[in-house]
DOFINU-473101 format. One record per residue (C-alpha): x negated, y negated, z; residue in one letter. Coordinates in steps of 0.1 Angstrom, whole numbers. Example, Ala and Ser with C-alpha at 12.3 -4.5 7.8 and 13.67 -1.06 7.14 Angstrom:
BEGIN
<site><c1>-123</c1><c2>45</c2><c3>78</c3><residuo>A</residuo></site>
<site><c1>-137</c1><c2>11</c2><c3>71</c3><residuo>S</residuo></site>
***
This chain:
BEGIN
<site><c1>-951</c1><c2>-1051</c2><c3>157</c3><residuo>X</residuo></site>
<site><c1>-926</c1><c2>-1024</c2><c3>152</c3><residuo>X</residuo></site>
<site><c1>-931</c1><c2>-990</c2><c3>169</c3><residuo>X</residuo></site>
<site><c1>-944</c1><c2>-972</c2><c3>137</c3><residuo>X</residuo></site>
<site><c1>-971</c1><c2>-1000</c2><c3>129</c3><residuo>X</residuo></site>
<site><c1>-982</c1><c2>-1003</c2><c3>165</c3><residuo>X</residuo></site>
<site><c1>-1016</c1><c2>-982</c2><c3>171</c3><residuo>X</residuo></site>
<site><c1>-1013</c1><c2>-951</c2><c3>189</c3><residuo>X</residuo></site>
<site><c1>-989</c1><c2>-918</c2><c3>197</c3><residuo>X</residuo></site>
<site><c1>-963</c1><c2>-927</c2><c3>172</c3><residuo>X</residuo></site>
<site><c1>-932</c1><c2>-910</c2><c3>203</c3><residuo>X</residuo></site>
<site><c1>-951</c1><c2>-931</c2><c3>229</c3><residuo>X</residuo></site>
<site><c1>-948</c1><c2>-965</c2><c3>209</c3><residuo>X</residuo></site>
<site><c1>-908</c1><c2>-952</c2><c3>203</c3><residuo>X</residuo></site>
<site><c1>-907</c1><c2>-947</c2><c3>240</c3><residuo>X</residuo></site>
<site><c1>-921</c1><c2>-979</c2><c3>250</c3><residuo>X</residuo></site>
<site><c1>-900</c1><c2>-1000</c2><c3>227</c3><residuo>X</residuo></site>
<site><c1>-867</c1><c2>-986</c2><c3>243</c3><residuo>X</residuo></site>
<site><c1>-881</c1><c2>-1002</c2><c3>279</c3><residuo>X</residuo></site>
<site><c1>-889</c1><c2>-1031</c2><c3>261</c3><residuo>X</residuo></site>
<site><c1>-857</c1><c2>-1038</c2><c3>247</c3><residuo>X</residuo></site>
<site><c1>-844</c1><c2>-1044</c2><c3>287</c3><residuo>X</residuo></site>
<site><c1>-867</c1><c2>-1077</c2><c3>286</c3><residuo>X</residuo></site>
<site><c1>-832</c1><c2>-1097</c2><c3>286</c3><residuo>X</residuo></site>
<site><c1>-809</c1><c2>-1073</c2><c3>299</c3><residuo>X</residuo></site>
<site><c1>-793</c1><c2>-1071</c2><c3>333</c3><residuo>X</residuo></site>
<site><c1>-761</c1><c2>-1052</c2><c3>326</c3><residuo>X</residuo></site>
<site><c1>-775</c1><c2>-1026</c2><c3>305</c3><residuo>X</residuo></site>
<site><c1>-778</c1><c2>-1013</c2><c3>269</c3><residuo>X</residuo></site>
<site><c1>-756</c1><c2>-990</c2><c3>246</c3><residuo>X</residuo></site>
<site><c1>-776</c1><c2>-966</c2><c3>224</c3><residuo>X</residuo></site>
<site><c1>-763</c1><c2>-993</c2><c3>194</c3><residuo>X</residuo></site>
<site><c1>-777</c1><c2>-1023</c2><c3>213</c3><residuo>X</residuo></site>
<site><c1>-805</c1><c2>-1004</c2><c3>215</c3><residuo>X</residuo></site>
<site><c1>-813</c1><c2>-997</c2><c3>180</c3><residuo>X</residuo></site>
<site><c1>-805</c1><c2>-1029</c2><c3>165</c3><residuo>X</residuo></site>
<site><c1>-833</c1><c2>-1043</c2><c3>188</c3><residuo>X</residuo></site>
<site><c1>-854</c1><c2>-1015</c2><c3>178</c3><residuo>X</residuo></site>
<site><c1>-848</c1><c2>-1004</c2><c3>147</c3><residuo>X</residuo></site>
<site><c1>-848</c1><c2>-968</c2><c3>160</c3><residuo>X</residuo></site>
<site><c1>-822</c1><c2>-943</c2><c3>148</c3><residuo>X</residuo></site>
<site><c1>-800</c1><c2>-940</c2><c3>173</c3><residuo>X</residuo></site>
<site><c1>-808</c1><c2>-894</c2><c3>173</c3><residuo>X</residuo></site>
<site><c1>-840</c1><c2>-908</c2><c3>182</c3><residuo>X</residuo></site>
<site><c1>-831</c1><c2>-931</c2><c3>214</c3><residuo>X</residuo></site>
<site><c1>-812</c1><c2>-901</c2><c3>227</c3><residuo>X</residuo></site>
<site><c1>-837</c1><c2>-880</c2><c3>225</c3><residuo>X</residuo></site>
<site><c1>-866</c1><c2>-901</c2><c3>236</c3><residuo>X</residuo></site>
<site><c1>-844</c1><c2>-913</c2><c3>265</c3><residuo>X</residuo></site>
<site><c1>-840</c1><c2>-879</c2><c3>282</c3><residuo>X</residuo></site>
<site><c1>-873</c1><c2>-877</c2><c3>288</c3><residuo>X</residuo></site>
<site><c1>-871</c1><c2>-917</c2><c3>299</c3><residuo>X</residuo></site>
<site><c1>-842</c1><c2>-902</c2><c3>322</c3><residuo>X</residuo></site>
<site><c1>-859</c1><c2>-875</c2><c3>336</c3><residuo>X</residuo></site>
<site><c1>-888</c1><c2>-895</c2><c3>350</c3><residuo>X</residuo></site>
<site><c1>-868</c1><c2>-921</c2><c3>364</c3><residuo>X</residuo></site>
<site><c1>-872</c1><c2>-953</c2><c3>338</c3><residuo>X</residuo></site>
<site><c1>-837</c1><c2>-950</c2><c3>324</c3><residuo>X</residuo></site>
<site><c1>-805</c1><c2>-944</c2><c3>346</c3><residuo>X</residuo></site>
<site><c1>-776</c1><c2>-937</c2><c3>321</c3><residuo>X</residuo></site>
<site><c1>-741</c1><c2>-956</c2><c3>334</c3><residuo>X</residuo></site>
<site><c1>-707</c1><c2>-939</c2><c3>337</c3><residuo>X</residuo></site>
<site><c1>-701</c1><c2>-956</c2><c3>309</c3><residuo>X</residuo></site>
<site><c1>-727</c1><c2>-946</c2><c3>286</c3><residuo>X</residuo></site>
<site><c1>-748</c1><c2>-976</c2><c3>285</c3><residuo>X</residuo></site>
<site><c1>-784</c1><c2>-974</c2><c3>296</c3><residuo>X</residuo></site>
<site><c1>-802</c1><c2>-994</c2><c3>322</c3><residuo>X</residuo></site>
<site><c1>-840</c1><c2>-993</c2><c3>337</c3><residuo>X</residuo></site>
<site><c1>-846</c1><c2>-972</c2><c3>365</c3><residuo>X</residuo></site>
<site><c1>-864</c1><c2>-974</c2><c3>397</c3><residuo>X</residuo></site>
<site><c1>-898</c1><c2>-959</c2><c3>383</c3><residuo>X</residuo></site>
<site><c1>-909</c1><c2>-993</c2><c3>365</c3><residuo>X</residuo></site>
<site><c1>-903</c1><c2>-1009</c2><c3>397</c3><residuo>X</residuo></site>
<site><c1>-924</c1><c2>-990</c2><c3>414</c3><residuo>X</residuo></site>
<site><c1>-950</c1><c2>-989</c2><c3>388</c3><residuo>X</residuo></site>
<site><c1>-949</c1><c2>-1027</c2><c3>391</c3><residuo>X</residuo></site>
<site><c1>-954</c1><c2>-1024</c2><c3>429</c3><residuo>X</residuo></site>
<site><c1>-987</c1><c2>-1006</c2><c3>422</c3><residuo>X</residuo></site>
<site><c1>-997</c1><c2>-1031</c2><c3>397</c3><residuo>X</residuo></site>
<site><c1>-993</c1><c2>-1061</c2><c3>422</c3><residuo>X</residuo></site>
<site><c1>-1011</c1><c2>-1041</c2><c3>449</c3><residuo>X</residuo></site>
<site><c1>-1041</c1><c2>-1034</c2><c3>429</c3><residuo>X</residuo></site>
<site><c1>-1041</c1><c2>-1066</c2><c3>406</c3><residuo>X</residuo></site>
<site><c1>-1071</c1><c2>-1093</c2><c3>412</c3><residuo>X</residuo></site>
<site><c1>-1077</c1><c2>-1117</c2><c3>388</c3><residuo>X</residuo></site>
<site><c1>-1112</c1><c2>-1119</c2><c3>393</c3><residuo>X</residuo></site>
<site><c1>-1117</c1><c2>-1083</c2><c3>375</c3><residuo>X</residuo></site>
<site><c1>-1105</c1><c2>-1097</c2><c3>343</c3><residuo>X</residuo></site>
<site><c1>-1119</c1><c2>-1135</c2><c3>350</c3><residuo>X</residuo></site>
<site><c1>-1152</c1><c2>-1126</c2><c3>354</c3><residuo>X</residuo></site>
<site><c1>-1163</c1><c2>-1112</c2><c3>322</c3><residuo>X</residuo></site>
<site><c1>-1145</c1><c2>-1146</c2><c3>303</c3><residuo>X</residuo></site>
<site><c1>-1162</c1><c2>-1165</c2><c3>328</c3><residuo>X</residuo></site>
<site><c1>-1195</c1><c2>-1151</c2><c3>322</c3><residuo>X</residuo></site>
<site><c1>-1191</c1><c2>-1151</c2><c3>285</c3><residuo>X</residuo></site>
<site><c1>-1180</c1><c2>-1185</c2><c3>282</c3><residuo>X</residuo></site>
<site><c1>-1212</c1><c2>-1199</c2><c3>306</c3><residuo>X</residuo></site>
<site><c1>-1233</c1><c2>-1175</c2><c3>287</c3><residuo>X</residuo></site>
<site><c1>-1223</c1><c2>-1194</c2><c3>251</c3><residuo>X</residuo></site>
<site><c1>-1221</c1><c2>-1230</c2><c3>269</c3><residuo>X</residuo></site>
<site><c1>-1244</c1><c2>-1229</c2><c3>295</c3><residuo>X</residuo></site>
<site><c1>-1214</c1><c2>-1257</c2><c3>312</c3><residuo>X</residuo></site>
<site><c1>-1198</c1><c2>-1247</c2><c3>343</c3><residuo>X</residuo></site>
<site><c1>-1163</c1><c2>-1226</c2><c3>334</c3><residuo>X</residuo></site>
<site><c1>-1137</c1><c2>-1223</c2><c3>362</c3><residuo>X</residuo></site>
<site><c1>-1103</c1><c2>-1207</c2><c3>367</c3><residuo>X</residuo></site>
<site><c1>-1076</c1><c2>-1234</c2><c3>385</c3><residuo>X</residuo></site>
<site><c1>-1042</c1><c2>-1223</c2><c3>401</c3><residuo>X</residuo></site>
<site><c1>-1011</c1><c2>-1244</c2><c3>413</c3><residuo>X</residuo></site>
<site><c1>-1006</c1><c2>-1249</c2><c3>443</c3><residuo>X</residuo></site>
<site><c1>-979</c1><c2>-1269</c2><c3>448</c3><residuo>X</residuo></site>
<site><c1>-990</c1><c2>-1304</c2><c3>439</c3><residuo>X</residuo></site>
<site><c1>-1025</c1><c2>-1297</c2><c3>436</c3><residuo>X</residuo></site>
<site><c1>-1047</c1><c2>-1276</c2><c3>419</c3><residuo>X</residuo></site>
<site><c1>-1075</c1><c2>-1252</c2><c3>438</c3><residuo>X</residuo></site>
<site><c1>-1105</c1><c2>-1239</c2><c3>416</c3><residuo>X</residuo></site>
<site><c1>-1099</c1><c2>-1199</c2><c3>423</c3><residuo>X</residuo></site>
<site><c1>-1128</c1><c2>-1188</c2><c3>405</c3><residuo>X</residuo></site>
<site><c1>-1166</c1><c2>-1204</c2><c3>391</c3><residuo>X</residuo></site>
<site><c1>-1193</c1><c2>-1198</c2><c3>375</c3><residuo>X</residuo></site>
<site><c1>-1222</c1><c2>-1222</c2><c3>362</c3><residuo>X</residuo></site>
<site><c1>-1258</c1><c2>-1218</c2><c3>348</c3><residuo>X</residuo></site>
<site><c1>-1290</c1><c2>-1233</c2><c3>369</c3><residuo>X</residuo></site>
<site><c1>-1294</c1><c2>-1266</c2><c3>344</c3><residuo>X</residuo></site>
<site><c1>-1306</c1><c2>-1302</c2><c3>353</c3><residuo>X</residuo></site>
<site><c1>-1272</c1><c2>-1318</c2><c3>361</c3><residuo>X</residuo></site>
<site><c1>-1238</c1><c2>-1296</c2><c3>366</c3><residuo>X</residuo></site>
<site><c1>-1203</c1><c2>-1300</c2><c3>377</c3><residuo>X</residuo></site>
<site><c1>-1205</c1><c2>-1295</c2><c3>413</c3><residuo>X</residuo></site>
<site><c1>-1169</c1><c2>-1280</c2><c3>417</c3><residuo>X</residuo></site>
<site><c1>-1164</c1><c2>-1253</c2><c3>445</c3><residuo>X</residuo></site>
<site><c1>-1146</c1><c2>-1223</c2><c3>448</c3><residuo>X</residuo></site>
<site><c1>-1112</c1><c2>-1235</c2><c3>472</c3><residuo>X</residuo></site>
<site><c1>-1117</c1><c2>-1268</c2><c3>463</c3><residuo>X</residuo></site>
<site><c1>-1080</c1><c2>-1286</c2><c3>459</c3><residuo>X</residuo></site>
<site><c1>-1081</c1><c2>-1312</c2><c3>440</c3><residuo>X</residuo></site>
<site><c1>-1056</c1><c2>-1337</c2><c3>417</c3><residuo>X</residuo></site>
<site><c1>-1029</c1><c2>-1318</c2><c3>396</c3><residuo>X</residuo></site>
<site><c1>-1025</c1><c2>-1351</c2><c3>373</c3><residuo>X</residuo></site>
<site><c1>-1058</c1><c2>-1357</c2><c3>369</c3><residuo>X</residuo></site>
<site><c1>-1085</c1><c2>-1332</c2><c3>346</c3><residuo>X</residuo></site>
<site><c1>-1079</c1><c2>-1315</c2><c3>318</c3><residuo>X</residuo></site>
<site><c1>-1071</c1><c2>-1282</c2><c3>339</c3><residuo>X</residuo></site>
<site><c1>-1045</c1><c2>-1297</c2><c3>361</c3><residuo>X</residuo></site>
<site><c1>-1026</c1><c2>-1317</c2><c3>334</c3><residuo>X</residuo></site>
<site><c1>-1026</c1><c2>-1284</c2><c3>315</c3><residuo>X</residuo></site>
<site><c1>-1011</c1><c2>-1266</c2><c3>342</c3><residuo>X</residuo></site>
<site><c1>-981</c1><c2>-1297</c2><c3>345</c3><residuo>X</residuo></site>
<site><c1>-980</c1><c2>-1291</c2><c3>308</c3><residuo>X</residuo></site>
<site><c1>-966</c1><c2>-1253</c2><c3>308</c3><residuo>X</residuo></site>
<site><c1>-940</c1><c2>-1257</c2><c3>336</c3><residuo>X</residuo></site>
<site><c1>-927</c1><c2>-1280</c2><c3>320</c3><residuo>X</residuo></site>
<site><c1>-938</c1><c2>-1317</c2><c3>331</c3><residuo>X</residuo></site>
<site><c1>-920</c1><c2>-1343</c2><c3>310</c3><residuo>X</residuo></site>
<site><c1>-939</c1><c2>-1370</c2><c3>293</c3><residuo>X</residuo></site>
<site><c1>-955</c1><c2>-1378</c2><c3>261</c3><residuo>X</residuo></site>
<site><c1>-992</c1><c2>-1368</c2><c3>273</c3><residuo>X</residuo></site>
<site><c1>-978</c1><c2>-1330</c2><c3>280</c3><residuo>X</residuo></site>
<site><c1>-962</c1><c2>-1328</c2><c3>244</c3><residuo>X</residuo></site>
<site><c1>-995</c1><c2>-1332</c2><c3>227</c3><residuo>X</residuo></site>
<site><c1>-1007</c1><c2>-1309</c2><c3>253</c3><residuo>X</residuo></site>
<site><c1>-982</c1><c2>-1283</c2><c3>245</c3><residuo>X</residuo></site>
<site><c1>-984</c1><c2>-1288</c2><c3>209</c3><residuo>X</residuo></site>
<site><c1>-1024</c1><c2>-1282</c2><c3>209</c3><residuo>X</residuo></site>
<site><c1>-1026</c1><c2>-1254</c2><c3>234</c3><residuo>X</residuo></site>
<site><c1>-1054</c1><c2>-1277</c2><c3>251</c3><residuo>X</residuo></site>
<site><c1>-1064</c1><c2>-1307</c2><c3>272</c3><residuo>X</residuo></site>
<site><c1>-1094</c1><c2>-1325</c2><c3>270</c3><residuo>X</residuo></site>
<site><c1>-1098</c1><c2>-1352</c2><c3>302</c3><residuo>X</residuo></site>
<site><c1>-1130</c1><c2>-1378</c2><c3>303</c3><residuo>X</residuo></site>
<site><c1>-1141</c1><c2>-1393</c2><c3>335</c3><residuo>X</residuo></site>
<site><c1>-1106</c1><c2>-1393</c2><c3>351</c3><residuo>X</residuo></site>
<site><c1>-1121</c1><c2>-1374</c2><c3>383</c3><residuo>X</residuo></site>
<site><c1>-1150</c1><c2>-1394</c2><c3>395</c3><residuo>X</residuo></site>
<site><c1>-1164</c1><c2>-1409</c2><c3>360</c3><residuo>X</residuo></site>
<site><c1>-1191</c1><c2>-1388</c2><c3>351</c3><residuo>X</residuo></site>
<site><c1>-1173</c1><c2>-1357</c2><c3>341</c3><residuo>X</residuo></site>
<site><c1>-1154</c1><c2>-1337</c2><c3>312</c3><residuo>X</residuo></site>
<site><c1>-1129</c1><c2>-1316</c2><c3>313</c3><residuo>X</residuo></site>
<site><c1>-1117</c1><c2>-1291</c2><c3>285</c3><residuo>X</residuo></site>
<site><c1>-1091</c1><c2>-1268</c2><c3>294</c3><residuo>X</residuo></site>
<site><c1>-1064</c1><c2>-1243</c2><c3>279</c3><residuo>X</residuo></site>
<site><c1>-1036</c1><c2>-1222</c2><c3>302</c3><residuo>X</residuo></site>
<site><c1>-1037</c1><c2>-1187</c2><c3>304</c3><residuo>X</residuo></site>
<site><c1>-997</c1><c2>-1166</c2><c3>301</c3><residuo>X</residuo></site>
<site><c1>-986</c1><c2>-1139</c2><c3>317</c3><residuo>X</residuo></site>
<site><c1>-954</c1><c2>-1114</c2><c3>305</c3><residuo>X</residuo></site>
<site><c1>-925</c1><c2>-1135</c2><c3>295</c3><residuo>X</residuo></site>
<site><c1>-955</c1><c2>-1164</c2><c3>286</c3><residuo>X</residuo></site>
<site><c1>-953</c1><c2>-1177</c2><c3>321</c3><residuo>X</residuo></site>
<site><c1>-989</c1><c2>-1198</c2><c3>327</c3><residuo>X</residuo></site>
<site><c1>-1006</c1><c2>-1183</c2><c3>353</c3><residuo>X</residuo></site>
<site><c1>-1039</c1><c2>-1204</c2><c3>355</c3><residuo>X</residuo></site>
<site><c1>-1060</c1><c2>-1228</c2><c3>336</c3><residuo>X</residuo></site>
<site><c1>-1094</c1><c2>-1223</c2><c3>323</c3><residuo>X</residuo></site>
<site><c1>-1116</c1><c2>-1249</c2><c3>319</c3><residuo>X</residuo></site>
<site><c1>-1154</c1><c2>-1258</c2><c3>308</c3><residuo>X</residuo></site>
<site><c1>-1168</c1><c2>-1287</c2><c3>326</c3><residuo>X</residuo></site>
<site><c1>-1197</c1><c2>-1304</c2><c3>319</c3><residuo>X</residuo></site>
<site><c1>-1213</c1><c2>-1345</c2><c3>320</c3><residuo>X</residuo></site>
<site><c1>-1200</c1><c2>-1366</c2><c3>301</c3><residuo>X</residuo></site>
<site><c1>-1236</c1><c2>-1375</c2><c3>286</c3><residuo>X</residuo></site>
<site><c1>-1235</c1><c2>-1340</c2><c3>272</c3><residuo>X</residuo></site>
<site><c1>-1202</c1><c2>-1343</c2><c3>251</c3><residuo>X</residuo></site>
<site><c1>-1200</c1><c2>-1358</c2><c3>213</c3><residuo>X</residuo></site>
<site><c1>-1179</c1><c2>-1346</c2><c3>188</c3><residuo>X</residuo></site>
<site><c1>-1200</c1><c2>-1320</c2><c3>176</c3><residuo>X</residuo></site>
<site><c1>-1203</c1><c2>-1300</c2><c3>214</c3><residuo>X</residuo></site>
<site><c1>-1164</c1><c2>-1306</c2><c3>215</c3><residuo>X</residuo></site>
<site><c1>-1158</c1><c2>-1285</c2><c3>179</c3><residuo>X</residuo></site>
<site><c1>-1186</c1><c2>-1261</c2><c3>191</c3><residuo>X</residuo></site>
<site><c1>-1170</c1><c2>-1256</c2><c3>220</c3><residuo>X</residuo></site>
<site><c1>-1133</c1><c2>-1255</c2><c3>215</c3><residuo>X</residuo></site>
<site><c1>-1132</c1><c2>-1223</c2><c3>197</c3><residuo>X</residuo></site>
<site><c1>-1151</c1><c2>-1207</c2><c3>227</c3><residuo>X</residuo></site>
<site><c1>-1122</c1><c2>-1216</c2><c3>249</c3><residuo>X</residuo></site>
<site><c1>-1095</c1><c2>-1210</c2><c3>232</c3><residuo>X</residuo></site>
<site><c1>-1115</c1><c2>-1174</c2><c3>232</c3><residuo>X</residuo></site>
<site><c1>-1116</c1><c2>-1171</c2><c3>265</c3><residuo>X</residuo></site>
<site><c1>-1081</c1><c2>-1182</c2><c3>269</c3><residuo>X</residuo></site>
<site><c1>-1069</c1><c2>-1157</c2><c3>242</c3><residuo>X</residuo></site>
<site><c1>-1085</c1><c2>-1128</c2><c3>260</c3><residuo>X</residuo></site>
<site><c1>-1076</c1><c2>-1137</c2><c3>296</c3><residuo>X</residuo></site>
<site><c1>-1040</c1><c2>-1138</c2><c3>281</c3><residuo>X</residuo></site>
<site><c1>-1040</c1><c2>-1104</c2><c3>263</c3><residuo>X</residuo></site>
<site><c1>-1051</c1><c2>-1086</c2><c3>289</c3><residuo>X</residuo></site>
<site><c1>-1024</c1><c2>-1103</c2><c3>317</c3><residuo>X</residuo></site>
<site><c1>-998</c1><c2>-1094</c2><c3>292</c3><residuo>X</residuo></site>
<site><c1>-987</c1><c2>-1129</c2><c3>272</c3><residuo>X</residuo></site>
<site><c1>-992</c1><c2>-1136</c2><c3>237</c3><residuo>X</residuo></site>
<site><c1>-1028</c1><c2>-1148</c2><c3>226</c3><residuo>X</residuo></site>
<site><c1>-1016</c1><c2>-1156</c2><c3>190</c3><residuo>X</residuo></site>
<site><c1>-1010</c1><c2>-1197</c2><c3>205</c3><residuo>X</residuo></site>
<site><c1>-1049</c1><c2>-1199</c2><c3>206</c3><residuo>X</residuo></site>
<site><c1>-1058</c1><c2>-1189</c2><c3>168</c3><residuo>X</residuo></site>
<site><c1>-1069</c1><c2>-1214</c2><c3>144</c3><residuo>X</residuo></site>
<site><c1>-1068</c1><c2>-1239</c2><c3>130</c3><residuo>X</residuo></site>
<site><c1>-1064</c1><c2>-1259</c2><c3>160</c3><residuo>X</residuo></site>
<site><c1>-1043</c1><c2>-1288</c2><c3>165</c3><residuo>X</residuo></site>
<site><c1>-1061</c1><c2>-1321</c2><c3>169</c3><residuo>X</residuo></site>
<site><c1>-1053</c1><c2>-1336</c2><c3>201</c3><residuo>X</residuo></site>
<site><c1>-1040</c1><c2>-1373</c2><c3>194</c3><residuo>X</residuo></site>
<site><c1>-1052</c1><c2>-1402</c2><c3>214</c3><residuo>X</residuo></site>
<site><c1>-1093</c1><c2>-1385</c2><c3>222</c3><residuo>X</residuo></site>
<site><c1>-1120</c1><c2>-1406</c2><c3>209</c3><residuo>X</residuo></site>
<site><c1>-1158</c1><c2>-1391</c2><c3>210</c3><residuo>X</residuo></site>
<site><c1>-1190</c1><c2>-1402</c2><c3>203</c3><residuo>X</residuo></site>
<site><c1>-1205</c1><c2>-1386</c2><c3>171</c3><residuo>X</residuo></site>
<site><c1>-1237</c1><c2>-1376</c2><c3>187</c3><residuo>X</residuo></site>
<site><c1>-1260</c1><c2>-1378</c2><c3>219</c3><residuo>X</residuo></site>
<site><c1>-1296</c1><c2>-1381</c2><c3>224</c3><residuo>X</residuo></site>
<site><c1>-1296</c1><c2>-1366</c2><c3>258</c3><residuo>X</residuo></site>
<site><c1>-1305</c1><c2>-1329</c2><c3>273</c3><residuo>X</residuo></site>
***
């Protein structure tokens, strides 16, 4: 999205896409470097950077090339300080049980195991008894194998992950359960978490799977937005993930 397309203050959008265009730079940017990422004239850099300069985000070099200043450091300090991801899980959470009425869950890395940060479930006959803290497996569930997948884990099993955005895992912790679980990005589309719906495995046939992959691709895609990466991976269609085999339908409750 270029700065006159983007939504908003037209300078503002200008203004923001001169920080961006540091993303990849460590030894600074001439007002040409600048443009040609930009597309901004290069009257209009100067002008928008002394106002860039003046509050700090721009420093300008001896030898006229700009770099960022100390003010989105700081801004980034007051970010971490004030960040919890359990302000902007709880609404997908919520949602997602709300639409399912499965058990949804947010899983972190930790090293080489996984620990269920954040859950929510509906009262219903049988559920997935997970618990917040819980570590469990990294290599086995959908929402630890999805979490191997986007740092990078070798192995034919993560490709297909990576290529469909998704994991789907049946009976690999226990027997009884199903897993289906996308990542969630961050800035620079680092993966932050997992998000997963869980349910038994009585429950799933082909037609709850296609009901319920849009909803968390969903919850994946706004989880994503809002912690800064880019949600366009989880539009359809979806890729079919090779190798998964389900029943057609289920009799039970």
């Amino acid at each position: 999205m270029t700065p006159k397309s983007a939504p908003g203050v037209a300078a503002v959008n200008r203004a923001l896409s001169i920080l961006m265009a540091f993303e990849h730079s460590i030894e600074g940017l001439t007002v040409a470097e600048i443009s040609q990422i930009t597309g901004l004239y290069h009257s209009t850099i100067l002008r928008l950077s002394e106002s860039l300069l003046n509050y700090g985000f721009l420093v300008r070099l001896d030898d006229g090339r700009f770099r960022l200043g100390s003010t989105p450091m700081f801004l980034g300090m007051l970010y971490q300080s004030s960040f919890r991801l359990w302000d902007y899980a709880a609404p997908v959470l919520r949602k997602l049980v709300n639409d399912t009425r499965e058990t949804a869950a947010i899983y972190i890395r930790d090293g080489d195991s996984r620990v269920c940060l954040h859950r929510m479930t509906q009262p219903r006959g049988v559920l997935m008894h997970v618990r917040e803290g819980e570590r469990v497996e990294l290599d086995k569930g959908a929402a630890g194998k999805v979490l191997l997948a986007f740092s990078g884990q070798p192995g034919e099993i993560y490709d297909k992950i990576r290529n469909a955005h998704y994991a789907l895992s049946m009976g690999e912790r226990g027997g009884e359960s199903i897993g289906l679980a996308c990542p969630v990005f961050g800035i620079q589309q680092k993966v932050l978490c997992s998000i997963s719906l869980g349910m038994p495995i009585f429950r799933m046939n082909r037609q709850i799977f296609e009901a319920s992959l849009p909803l968390v691709m969903q919850a994946a895609a706004t989880l994503t937005q809002q912690l800064g990466g880019d949600a366009t991976v989880f539009e359809p269609p979806y890729t079919p993930l090779e190798g998964v085999t389900l029943p057609e339908k289920t009799n039970n409750p």
